[in-house]
MARNUTI-687744 format. One record per residue (C-alpha): x, y, z; residue in one letter. Coordinates in steps of 0.05 Angstrom, whole numbers, plus 5000, padded with zeros to 4 digits. Layout:
<rs>
XYZA...
</rs>
This chain:
<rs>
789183627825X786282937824X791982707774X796582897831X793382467886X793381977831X800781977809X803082007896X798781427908X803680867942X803380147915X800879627968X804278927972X800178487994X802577928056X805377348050X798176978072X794577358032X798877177971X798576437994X790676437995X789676707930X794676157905X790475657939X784375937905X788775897833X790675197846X783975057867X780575237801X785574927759X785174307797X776374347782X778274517715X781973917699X777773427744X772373637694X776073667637X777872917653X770272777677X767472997612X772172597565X771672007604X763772127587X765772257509X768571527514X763171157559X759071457500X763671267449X763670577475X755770577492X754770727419X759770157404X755969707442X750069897403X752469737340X753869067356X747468927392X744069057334X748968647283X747668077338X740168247334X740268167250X744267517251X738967217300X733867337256X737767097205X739266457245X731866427263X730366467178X734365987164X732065477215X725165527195X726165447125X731064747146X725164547183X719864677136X724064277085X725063757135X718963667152X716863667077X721663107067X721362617126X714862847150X712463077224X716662817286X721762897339X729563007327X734062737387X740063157364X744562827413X743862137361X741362427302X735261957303X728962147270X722461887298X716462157257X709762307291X704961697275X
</rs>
């Protein structure tokens, strides 16, 4: 008996509104979908280039150090050649200390 009901049951359509609301829902969740889809690979490369920028702070970091070696030795051997005193860069005149 219940298979009868069953098989007699009439299909519904549903309106034309209600068929436009669910579509707005459908476009509605694509449209989040992709907005995050787009949010989180524009956050893959802000990392991507936050990593980058990393990288060449420290490469930047190890040549100063390097810079700041190397000026300490030229001084030191400066100093161990002319003596103590004051460099005016600008003319390259040495006066040492008295």
């Amino acid at each position: 008996m219940a298979d009868k009901k069953a098989k007699t049951k009439k299909e519904i359509k549903f309106t034309a509104d209600e068929l436009q609301s669910l579509q707005e829902l459908k476009v509605g969740f694509e449209t989040i979908q992709n907005t995050l889809g787009a949010m989180e690979i524009s956050r893959i490369q802000f990392t991507e280039r936050l990593e980058n920028l990393e990288d060449e702070k420290l490469r930047i970091e190890a040549e100063y150090s390097t810079l700041r070696e190397r000026e300490t030795k030229l001084v030191q051997e400066l100093n161990e050649k002319y003596g103590a005193g004051n460099l005016d860069p600008a003319t390259g005149v040495f006066t040492p200390q008295k």
